[in-house]
N, C-alpha and C positions, 0 to 999 in steps of 0.2 A: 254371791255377786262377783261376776267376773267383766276380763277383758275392757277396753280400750272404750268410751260413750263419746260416738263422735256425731255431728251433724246430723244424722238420721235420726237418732235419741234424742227427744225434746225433755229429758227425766222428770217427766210428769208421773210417769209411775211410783216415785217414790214421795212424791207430795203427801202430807199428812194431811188433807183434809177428809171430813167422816162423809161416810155413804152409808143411808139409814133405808131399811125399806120397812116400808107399812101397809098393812093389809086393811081396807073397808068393809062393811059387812050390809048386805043387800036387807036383811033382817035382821030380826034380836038372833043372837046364837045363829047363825048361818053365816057362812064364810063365802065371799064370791070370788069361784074359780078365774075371772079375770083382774084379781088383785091388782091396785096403783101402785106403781114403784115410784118412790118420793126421793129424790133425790140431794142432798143437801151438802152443796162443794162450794164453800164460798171460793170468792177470789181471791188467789195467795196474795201478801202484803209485796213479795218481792218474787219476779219474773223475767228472766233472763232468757233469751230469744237467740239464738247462734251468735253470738256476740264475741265478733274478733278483733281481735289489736296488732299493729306492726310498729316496730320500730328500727326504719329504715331497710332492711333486706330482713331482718328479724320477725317471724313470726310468735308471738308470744301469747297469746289466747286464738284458739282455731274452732269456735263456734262453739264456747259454752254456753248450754243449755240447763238448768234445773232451777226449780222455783223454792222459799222460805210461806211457810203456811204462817197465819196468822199463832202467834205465841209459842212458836216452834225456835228452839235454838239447834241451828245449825252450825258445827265447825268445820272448818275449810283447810283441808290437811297438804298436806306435800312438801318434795323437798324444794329446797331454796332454788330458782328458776326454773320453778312451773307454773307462773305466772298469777300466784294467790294476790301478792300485792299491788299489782295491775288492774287486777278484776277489783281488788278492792277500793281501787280511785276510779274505777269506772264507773260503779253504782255510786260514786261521792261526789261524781259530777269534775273529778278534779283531772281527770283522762276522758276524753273522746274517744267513742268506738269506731272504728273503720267502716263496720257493717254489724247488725244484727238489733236486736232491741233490749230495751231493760226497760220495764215497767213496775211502779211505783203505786200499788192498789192499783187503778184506773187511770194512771197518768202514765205515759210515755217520755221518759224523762229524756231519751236521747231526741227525743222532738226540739229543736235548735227554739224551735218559736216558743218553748215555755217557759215558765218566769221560773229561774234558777234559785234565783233567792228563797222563793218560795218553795221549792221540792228539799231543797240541804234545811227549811225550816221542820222540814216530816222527817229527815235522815237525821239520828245522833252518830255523831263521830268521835272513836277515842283510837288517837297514836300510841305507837312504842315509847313516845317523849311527849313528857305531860304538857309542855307548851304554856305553862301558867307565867303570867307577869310578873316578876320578882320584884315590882315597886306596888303590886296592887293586893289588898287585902283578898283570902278565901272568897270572903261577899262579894269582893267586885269584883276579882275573877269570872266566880258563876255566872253573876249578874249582866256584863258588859256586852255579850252578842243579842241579848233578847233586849237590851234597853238600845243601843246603838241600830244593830242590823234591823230585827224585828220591832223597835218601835214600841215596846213594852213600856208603861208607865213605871218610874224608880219603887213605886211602894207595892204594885203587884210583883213584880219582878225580886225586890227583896223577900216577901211574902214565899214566895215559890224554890227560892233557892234557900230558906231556912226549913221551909220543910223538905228537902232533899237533903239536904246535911246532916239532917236530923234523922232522917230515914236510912243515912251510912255513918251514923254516928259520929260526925265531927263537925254538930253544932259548936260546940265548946270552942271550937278552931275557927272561929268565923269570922275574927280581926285578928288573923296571925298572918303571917307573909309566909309565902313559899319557903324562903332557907329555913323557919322555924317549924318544917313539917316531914317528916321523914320519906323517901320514896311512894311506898305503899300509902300514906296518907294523899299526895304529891296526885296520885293516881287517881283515889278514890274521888278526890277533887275535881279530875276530869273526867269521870263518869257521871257528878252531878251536873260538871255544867252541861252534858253532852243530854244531860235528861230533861231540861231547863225547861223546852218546848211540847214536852211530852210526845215526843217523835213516836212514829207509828214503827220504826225500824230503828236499832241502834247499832253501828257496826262496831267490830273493836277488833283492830290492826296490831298483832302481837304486844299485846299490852302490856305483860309481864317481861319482856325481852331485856327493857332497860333495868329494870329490880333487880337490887343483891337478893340471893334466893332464899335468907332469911323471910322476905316482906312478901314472898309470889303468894306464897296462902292469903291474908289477909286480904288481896284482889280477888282472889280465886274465890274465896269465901263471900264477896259482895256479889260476882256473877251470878253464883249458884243461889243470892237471895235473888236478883233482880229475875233469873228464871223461873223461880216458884209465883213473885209475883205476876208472872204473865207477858215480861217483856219479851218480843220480837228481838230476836239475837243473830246476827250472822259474825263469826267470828274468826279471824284466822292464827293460827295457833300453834306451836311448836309444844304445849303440854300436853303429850298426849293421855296420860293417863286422866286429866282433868276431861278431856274432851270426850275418852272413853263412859267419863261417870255422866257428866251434865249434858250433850248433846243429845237432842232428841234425834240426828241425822248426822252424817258424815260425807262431804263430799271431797274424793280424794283427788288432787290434780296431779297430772306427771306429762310432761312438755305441752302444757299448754291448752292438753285437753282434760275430761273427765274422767279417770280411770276407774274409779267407784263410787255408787250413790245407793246410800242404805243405811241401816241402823249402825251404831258405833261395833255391834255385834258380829253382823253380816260383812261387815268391810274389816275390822280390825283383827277379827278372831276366828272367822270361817271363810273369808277367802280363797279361792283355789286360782288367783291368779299368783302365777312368782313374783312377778316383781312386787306386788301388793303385800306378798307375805315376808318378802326379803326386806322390803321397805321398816315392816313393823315391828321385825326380829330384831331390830336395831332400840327398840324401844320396850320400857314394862308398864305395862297399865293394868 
């Protein structure tokens, strides 16, 4: 995987969905030489369409293009202004795109005319800062956007965030307050409430950044479980060796555009662009 994915690369090629062909048979034991090819490519969960952003004379995203397959985690690599955390308020609804599209399964989320509320209710979001109420128990933490925003009844909603706590192991912790939780707990906490809604997409915005690097594993180690179960992950990420093991894709940015999109293999270890490789020499995974 080389060189510069600009505009003209919609990075569809690197999409993980499967293509299956099957053969019919006109009789018993008879094979028909004009076999059906079956095709089977769902629709990626997340679809980014030349999507650019300015800020003011600043070009900062220049028509990224690639799509996340359905239970595909992808990490979003680059250094600090290449516009990873941009793109990642842009599928969060929390930046406007200039031009281009992002689509959400079958919704078009930069379409001004749809209900907002309702697409951040299909995207899970977790910060570098955990953002938890320091007067409000674990429970209501979790609990408060899906009983408030979404309208959830207090006892489904309780219901749902005890088996999430339970699922990252700090049931136990469910009437403690934020100071009585250590970082990496602190976190774990906002990847449940960020699950709350069973989002079809969950993003997570260098989430280890804020963790003394005692606590980064114990995050690290809930990702790598929420991947096995099947969640939908786009991730941006300063670990690369983490990104190396758990992503199923890598998409590297360097000013703004896509400079690699492929396996953590293909991009991080067999590269034959320099800067891609100078990039990575700086890191061990």
């Amino acid at each position: 995987m080389s060189g510069i994915i600009d505009d003209t690369n919609n990075g569809t090629a690197a999409t993980a969905a499967s293509v299956t062909a099957k053969t019919t048979a006109t009789t018993a034991g008879t094979t028909d030489p004009t076999a059906r090819l079956v095709v089977d490519n769902p629709a990626p969960v997340l679809r980014l369409d030349g999507v650019r952003k300015s800020f003011g004379a600043t070009q900062v995203l220049r028509g990224i293009s690639f799509e996340v397959a359905r239970h595909e985690v992808v990490a979003l690599l680059g250094p600090s202004g290449s516009g990873k955390s941009t793109l990642m308020k842009c599928v969060n609804l929390l930046e406007r795109v200039d031009d281009g599209r992002i689509w959400l399964g079958d919704t078009d989320i930069t379409d001004p005319r749809e209900n907002q509320d309702r697409i951040r209710a299909r995207i899970g979001v977790v910060f570098q800062q955990f953002n938890l109420f320091p007067h409000m128990t674990v429970l209501r933490n979790v609990t408060l956007a899906a009983i408030k925003v979404h309208h959830w009844q207090r006892d489904r909603a309780e219901a749902r965030a005890l088996e999430l706590l339970d699922r990252i192991g700090m049931r136990a912790k469910a009437n403690a307050y934020p100071d009585q939780l250590s970082g990496g707990q602190q976190q774990r906490v906002a990847i449940a409430r960020a699950l709350m809604t069973d989002p079809e997409l969950l993003l997570l915005d260098e989430i280890t950044s804020a963790l003394d690097p005692m606590l980064v594993g114990e995050v690290l180690t809930m990702v790598t479980e929420l991947k096995s179960q099947g969640t939908t992950i786009l991730m941006a990420t300063h670990e690369m060796s983490f990104a190396h093991e758990a992503a199923d894709r890598i998409v590297l940015m360097r000013g703004g555009v896509i400079a690699e999109n492929g396996t953590p293999r293909q991009v991080m270890d067999e590269s034959d662009d320099p800067a891609t490789r100078e990039f990575f020499a700086h890191f061990r995974h």
